[in-house]
Structures are given as C-alpha cells and as structure tokens.
N, C-alpha and C positions, 0 to 999 in steps of 0.2 A: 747516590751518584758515583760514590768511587768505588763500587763493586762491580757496574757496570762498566766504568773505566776502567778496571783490572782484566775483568773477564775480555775485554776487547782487545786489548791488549796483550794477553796472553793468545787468544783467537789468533792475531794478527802474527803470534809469534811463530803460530804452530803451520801455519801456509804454507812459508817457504819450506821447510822439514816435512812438510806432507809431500807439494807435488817433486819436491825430491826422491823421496822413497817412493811413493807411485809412476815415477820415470824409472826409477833404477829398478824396480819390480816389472814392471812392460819390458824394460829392452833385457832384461833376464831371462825373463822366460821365453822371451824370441831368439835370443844366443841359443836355451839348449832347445827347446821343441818347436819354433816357427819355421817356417819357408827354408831357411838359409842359415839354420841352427845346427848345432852338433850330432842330434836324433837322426837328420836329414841327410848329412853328412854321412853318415856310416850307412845308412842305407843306400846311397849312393855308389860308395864304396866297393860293396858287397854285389850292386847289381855291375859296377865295372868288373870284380872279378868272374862273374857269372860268364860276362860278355866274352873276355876274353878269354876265358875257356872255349865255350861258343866259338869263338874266331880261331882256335889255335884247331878246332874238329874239323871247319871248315877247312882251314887249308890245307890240313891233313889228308882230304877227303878229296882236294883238285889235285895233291899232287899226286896221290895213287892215279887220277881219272887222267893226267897227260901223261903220267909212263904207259897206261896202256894206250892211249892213243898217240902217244909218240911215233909208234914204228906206223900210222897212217897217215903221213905229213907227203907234200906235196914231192918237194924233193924225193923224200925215200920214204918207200913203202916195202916194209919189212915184211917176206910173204907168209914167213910163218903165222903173224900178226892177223895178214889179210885174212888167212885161211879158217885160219880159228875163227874169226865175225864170222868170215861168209857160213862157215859151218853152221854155226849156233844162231844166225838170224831165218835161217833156212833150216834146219833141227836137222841137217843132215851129217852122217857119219861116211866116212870111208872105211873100204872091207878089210883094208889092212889096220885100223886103228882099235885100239883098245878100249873099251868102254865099261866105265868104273859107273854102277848105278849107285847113286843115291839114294835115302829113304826121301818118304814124300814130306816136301818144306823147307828140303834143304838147300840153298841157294848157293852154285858152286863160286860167284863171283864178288863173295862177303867177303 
C-alpha cells in the first residue's frame, strides 16, 4: 500500500511540471513558427519591402504619364505636345520633319 501511495504521489507531483512545460512548449513554438510568430513576421517584412518597391515603379511610372500629358490639360494645351499625339495616333509625318527609323521592337516611348 505505500508504494502505491508513493507512486501517486510522486504522479500527483509531476502534473503541475508537466502541463507547465507543455504550455511553455505550445506558446513556443507559436512565438517562432505559428500565425503571429517570428517566421511570419519576416515574411511579412520582406513581402512589405517587395510592395513598396512595387509602389515606389508605380509612381515613377504616373509621374512620367502626367509630364507627358501635362501640356494636354484644359487650360493650356501645349501644341508641340498636341502635335506629336496627333502625329503618332494617326502614324503620320510632316515633309519637313526628320524621321529616325528604328529596328523592328523598339518602342520609342520606353
């Protein structure tokens, strides 16, 4: 009978130290690799700096698009501006103007 009393006893001792170490081992390994961990974190990171590379092209890319569409604003319409659209949406050239061909792919408005 007191070996069984020992063992229960010692049983009883070993619970609280278990589900301690099995809490501290759960919210461990949710700190570095769960949902809202450290892993998740730097991946996070890394897709912010992706973004805002991304966002920094983009607005690289409207403000070239509103200097050339600056000089077609309501107020003032710059005609050199116009002439050049009109030219190039209608592929036509004037007899006095100089025309620089291109090889073929090359897109003069990169």
């Amino acid at each position: 009978m007191s070996f069984v009393r020992s063992v229960k006893r010692k049983a009883t001792a070993l619970i609280a130290p278990t589900i301690f170490l099995a809490l501290t081992g759960y919210f461990g390994w949710n700190a570095t690799r769960g949902d809202h961990g450290l892993k998740k974190f730097g991946e996070l990171e890394a897709r912010l700096s992706r973004s805002q590379i991304e966002l920094a092209s983009a607005e690289a890319e409207r403000d070239r698009w509103e200097a050339r569409v600056g000089g077609l604003r309501d107020k003032h319409v710059d005609p050199d501006t116009l002439d050049e659209r009109a030219r190039a949406m209608l592929n036509l050239a004037d007899p006095n103007d100089l025309v620089v061909m291109y090889g073929p792919g090359k897109d003069l408005f990169k």
